[in-house]
C-alpha positions as CSV (number, residue, x, y, z in Angstrom):
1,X,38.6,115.1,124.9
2,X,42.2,114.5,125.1
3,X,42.7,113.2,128.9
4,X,39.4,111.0,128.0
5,X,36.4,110.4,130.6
6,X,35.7,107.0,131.4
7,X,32.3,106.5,131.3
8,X,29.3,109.0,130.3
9,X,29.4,111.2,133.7
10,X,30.7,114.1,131.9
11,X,33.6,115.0,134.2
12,X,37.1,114.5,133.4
13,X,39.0,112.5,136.0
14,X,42.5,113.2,134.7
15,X,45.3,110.9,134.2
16,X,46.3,108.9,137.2
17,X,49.3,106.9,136.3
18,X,51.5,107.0,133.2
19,X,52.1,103.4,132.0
20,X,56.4,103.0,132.2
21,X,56.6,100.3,130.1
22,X,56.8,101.3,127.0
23,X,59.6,103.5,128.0
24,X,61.6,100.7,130.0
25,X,61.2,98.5,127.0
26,X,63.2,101.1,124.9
27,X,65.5,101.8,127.6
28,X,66.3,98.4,127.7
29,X,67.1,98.0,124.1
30,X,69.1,100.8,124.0
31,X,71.5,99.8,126.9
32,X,71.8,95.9,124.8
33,X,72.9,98.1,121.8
34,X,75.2,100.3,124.2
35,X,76.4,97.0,126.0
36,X,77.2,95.0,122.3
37,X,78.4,98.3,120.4
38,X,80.7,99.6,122.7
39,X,83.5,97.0,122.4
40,X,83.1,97.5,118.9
41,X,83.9,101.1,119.3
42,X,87.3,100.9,121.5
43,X,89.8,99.9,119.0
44,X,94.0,100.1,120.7
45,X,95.9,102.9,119.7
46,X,98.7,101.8,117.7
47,X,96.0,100.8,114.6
48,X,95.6,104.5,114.6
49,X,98.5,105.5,113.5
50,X,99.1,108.6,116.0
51,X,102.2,109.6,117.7
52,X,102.5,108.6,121.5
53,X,104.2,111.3,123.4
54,X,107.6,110.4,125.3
55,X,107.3,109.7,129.4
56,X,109.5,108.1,131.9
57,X,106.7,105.6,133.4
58,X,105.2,104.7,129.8
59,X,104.9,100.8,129.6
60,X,107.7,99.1,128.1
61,X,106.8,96.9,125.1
62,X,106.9,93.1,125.5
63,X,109.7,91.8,123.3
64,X,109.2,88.1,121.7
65,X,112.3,86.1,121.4
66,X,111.0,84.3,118.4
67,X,112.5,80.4,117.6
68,X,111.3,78.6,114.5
69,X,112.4,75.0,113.9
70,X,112.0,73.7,110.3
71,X,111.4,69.6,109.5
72,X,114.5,69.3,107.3
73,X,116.6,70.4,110.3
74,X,117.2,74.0,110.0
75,X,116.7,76.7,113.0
76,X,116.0,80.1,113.0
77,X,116.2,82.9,115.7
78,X,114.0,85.8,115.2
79,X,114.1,85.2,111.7
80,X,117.5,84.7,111.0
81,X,119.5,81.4,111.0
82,X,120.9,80.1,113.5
83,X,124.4,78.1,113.1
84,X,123.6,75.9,116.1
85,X,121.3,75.0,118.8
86,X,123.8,76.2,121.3
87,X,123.2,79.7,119.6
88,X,119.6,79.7,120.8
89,X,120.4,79.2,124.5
90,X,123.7,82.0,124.0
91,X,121.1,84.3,122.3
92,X,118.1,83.7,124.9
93,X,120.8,84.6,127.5
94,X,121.8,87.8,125.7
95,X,118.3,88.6,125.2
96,X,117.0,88.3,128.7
97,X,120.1,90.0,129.9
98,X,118.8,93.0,127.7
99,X,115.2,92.3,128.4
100,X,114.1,90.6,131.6
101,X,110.3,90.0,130.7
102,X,111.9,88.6,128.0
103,X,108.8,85.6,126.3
104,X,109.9,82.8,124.1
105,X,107.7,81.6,121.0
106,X,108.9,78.1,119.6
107,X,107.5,78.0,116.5
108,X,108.4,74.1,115.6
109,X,107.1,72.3,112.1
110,X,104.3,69.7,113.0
111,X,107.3,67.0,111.5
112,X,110.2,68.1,113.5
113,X,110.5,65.5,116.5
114,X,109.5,65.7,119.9
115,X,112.8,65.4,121.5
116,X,114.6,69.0,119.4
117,X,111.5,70.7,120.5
118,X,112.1,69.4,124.3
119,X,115.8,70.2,123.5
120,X,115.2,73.8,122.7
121,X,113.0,73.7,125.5
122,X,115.8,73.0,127.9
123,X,118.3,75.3,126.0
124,X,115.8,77.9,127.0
125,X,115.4,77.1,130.5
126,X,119.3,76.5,130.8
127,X,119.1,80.5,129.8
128,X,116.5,81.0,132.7
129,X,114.1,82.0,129.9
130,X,111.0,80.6,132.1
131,X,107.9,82.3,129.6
132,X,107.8,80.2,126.8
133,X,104.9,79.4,124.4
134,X,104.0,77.1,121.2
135,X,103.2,79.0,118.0
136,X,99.8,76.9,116.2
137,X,97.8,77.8,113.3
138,X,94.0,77.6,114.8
139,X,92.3,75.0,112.3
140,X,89.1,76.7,110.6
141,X,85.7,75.5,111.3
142,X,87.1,73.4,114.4
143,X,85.1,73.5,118.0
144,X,86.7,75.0,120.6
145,X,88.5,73.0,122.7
146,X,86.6,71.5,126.0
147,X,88.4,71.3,129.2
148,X,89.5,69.0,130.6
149,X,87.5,66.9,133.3
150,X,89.1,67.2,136.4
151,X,90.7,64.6,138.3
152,X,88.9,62.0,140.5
153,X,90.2,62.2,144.3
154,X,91.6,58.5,145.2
């Protein structure tokens, strides 16, 4: 009989209760697959390829203000040289002036000294560029980094 009799009374008493588990199991698995897939799935727009329509309140784009510094003493600006240091902070000014989200990206050899990169630094700041971050090349196979332990109170 397909509902099955327990025992050898002859009735059928039916199905009482539908075991859930099986079905929650599967459920389960299918929102991990959901959950890990989906930010597989949203990929940004500009690797498509498409044209964005024109509007008044689209985002603006964040512009870089790009400074590499190279161990035998030469300097670049956004990939062009740069005839002195004083040019950064004249072209930082400019920049902002044009731009006033405007992020620096020192981009310094690992030989150039400590004190051009602070002086770049302050050119910079003397332009009241106040974003400004260090370009690296992430090691392969390294750990990430732990932080830091925080400071003991005296």
């Amino acid at each position: 009989m397909a509902g099955g009799t327990s025992g050898s009374s002859g009735q059928g008493s039916g199905i009482t209760g539908i075991n859930v588990t099986p079905m929650v199991d599967v459920m389960l698995v299918l929102l991990v697959i959901f959950m890990v897939t989906a930010k597989l799935v949203v990929a940004p727009t500009t690797a498509l390829g498409v044209q964005l329509p024109k509007a008044a309140s689209g985002d603006a784009v964040q512009v870089v203000f790009s400074v590499q510094l190279t161990k035998d003493g030469r300097r670049f600006i956004d990939g062009r040289v740069a005839e002195s240091d004083e040019a950064i902070g004249a072209q930082a000014a400019d920049a902002l002036a044009l731009h006033p989200e405007l992020r620096a990206v020192i981009q310094a050899d690992g030989d150039v000294p400590h004190r051009r990169v602070i002086h770049v630094m302050d050119l910079l700041a003397q332009a009241h560029v106040s974003n400004i971050a260090f370009a690296v090349d992430a090691e392969p196979d390294a750990p990430p980094a732990a932080p830091a332990p925080p400071a003991a109170a005296p």
